[in-house]
N, C-alpha and C positions, 0 to 999 in steps of 0.2 A: 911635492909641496903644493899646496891648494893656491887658486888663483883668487886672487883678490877683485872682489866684486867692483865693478865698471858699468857704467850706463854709457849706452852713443851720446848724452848729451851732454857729459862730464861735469855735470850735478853732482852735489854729495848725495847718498843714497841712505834710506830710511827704511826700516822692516815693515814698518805700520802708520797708519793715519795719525796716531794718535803722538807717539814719536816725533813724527814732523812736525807734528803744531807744536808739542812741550818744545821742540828745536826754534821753532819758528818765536814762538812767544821767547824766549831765553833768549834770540838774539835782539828784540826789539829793547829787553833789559838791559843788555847789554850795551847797545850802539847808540842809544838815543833818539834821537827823531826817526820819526816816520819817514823815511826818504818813499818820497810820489813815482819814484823810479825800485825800488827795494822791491825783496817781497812781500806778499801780502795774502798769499794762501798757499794751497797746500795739494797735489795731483797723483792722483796715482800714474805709473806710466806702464804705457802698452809695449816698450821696447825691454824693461828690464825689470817690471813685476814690482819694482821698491818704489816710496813715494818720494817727492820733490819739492822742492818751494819752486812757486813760480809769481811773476809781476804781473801778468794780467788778468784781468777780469777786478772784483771787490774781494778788502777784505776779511778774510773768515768773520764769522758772526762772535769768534772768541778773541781775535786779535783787535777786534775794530772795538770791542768792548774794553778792554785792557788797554787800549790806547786812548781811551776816554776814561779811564780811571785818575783817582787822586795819586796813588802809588806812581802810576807812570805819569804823571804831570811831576810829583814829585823826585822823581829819579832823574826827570830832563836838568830843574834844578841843581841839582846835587852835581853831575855829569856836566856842567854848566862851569859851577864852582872849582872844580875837579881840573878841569884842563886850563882854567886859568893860574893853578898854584903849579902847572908843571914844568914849568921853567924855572922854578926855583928850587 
C-alpha cells in the first residue's frame, strides 16, 4: 500500500508552484477577506520537495493583484450578503 505523502510541517502539500498559487488564489475566492494573519504566498520546502502556502513575507504579485480586483471586491459583497441570509 503506498504511503500517503506528509511534510514535518503538516502543511497541505502541492506538486508545483503553479498549483499552489491556483490553491492559494481559490481560497482567497472562497473565504473572503484577506485575513493579515492568512496566507499570502507560496514556498517551496526543503524538507519534503512539494510547495506550501506560508504568511510571511508579501503577497504574491498574483494574489495582491486579485485582491485589488473588482471581481474580488465584488465577491467580498456577495459573501457579505450570503452569510447574512443564513440563518434563515
Amino acid at each position: 500500500m503506498p504511503q500517503a505523502k506528509k511534510c514535518v510541517s503538516g502543511k497541505k502539500l502541492f506538486d508545483t508552484e503553479a498549483l499552489a498559487l491556483l490553491a492559494l488564489l481559490e481560497f482567497y475566492r472562497n473565504n473572503g477577506n484577506a485575513n493579515i494573519n492568512g496566507p499570502k504566498n507560496v514556498y517551496h520546502c526543503g524538507e519534503c520537495a512539494y510547495w506550501h502556502f506560508t504568511s510571511k513575507g508579501e503577497f504574491h504579485p498574483d494574489v495582491k493583484s486579485y485582491l485589488s480586483s473588482a471581481d474580488y471586491q465584488l465577491r467580498l459583497k456577495a459573501n457579505k450578503w450570503i452569510s447574512k441570509f443564513k440563518d434563515y
